[in-house]
C-alpha positions in Angstrom: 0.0 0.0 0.0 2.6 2.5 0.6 4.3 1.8 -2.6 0.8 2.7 -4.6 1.0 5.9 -2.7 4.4 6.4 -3.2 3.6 6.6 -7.0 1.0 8.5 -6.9 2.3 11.2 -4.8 5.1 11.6 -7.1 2.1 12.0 -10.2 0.1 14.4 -7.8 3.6 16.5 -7.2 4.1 16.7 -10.6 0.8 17.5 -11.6 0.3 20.5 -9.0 4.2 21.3 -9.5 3.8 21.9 -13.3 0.7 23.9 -13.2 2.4 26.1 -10.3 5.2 26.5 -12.5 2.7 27.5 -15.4 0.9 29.7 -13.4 4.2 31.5 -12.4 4.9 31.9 -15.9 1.5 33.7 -16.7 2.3 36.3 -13.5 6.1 36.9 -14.8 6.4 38.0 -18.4 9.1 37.4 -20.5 10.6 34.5 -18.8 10.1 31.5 -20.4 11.4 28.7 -18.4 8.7 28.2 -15.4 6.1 27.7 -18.5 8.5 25.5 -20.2 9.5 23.5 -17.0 5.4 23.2 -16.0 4.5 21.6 -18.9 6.9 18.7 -18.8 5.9 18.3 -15.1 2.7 18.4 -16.3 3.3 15.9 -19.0 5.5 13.4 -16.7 2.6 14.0 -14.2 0.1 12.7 -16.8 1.9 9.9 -18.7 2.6 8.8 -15.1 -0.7 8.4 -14.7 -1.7 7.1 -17.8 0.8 4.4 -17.4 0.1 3.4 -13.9 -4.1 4.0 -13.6 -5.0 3.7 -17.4 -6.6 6.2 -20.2 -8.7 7.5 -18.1 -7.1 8.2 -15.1 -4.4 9.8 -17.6 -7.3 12.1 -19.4 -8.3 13.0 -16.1 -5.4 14.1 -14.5 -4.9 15.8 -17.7 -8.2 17.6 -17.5 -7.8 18.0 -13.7 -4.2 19.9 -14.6 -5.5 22.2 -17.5 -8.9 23.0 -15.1 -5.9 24.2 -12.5 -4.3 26.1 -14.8 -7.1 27.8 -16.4 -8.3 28.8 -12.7 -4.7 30.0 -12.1 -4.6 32.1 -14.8 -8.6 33.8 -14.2 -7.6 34.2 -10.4 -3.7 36.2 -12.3 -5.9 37.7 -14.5 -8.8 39.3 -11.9 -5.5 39.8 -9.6 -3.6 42.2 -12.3 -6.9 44.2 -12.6 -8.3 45.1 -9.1 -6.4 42.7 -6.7 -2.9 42.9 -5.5 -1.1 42.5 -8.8 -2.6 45.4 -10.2 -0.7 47.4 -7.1 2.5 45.8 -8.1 5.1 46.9 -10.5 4.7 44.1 -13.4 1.3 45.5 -14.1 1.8 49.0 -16.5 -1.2 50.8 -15.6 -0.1 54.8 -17.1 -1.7 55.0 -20.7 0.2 56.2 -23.4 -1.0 59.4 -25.4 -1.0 59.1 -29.0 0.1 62.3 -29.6 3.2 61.9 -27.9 4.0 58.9 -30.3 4.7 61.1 -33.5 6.2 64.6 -31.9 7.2 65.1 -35.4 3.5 65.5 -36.9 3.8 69.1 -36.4 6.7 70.3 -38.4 4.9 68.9 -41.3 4.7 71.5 -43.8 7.4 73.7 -42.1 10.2 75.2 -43.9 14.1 74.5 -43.5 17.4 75.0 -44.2 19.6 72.0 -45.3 22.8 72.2 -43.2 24.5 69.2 -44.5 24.3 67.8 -47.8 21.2 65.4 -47.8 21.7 62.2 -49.8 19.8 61.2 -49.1 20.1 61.4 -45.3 21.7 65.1 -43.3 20.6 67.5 -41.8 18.0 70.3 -41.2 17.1 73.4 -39.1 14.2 74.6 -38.7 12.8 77.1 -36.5 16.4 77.2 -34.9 16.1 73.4 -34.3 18.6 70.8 -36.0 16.9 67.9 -37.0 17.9 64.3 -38.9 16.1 64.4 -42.1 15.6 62.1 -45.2 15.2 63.4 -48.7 12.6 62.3 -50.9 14.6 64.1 -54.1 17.8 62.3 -53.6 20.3 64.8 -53.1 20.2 67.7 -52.0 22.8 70.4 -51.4 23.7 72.1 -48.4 22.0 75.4 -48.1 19.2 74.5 -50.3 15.6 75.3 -49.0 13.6 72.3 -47.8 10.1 71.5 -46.8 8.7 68.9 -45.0 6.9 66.6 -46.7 5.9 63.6 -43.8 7.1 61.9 -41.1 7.1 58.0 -39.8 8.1 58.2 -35.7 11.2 59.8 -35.5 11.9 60.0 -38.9 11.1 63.4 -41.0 10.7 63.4 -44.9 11.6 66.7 -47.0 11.6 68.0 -50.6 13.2 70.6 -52.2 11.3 73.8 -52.2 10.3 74.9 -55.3 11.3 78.2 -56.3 
């Protein structure tokens, strides 16, 4: 009798072990290894079962372990939004304004002065501001008049202006 309980605490250990370990890895991002590491436990945990109880017992305990998990990860998730998670410092709870995400947006239009040769990359000053610029013409020599014509992020687009 003790060895049947022997073998099955080592299948229960597993089994609780590995969705732990899975549960860990849904409350630490970017780690990697406790998700890894639970589902072999897991696995062991279940072919363990399998082996010693039968398809059944091994579908169970598979069923049992995914039911953990799944509760694990609705308790993590109701945690990083009103329980004690969301107080901690893995939960990001500022928002981002979009308008801070192109700064650029507003020189759009604005006239420069090319103080490097652009070719198609240098640089521009505008409004007594240097700025990295890209050239949609090719090149473009220093001193020449520029406008801006778009930007992507960081990055500013200018023409020649005409004339």
């Amino acid at each position: 009798m003790a060895e049947l309980f022997a073998g099955d605490a080592v299948i229960i250990v597993c089994l609780i072990f590995g969705a732990g370990l899975i549960t860990l890895e849904a409350l630490t991002p970017g780690m990697g290894l406790p998700g890894a590491a639970g589902v072999v436990f897991t696995a062991i945990g279940t072919a363990l079962m399998w082996v010693r109880h039968g398809t059944l017992a091994g579908l169970l305990a598979l069923l049992g372990s995914l039911l953990l998990i799944a509760l694990a990860v609705l308790y993590s998730l109701k945690s990083a939004t009103k329980g004690k998670l969301s107080k901690s410092r893995l939960i990001l709870n500022d928002k981002i304004d979009g308008d801070s995400i192109d700064k650029n947006a507003a020189l759009i239009g604005g006239e420069a002065d090319a103080v490097t040769v652009l070719s198609p990359v240098g640089e521009i000053e505008l409004d007594g501001q240097k700025y990295q610029a890209l050239s949609e013409d090719g090149y473009i020599a220093k001193g020449a008049r520029v406008t801006v014509t778009r930007t992507e992020g960081s990055k500013i687009f200018v023409r020649k202006t005409e004339a």
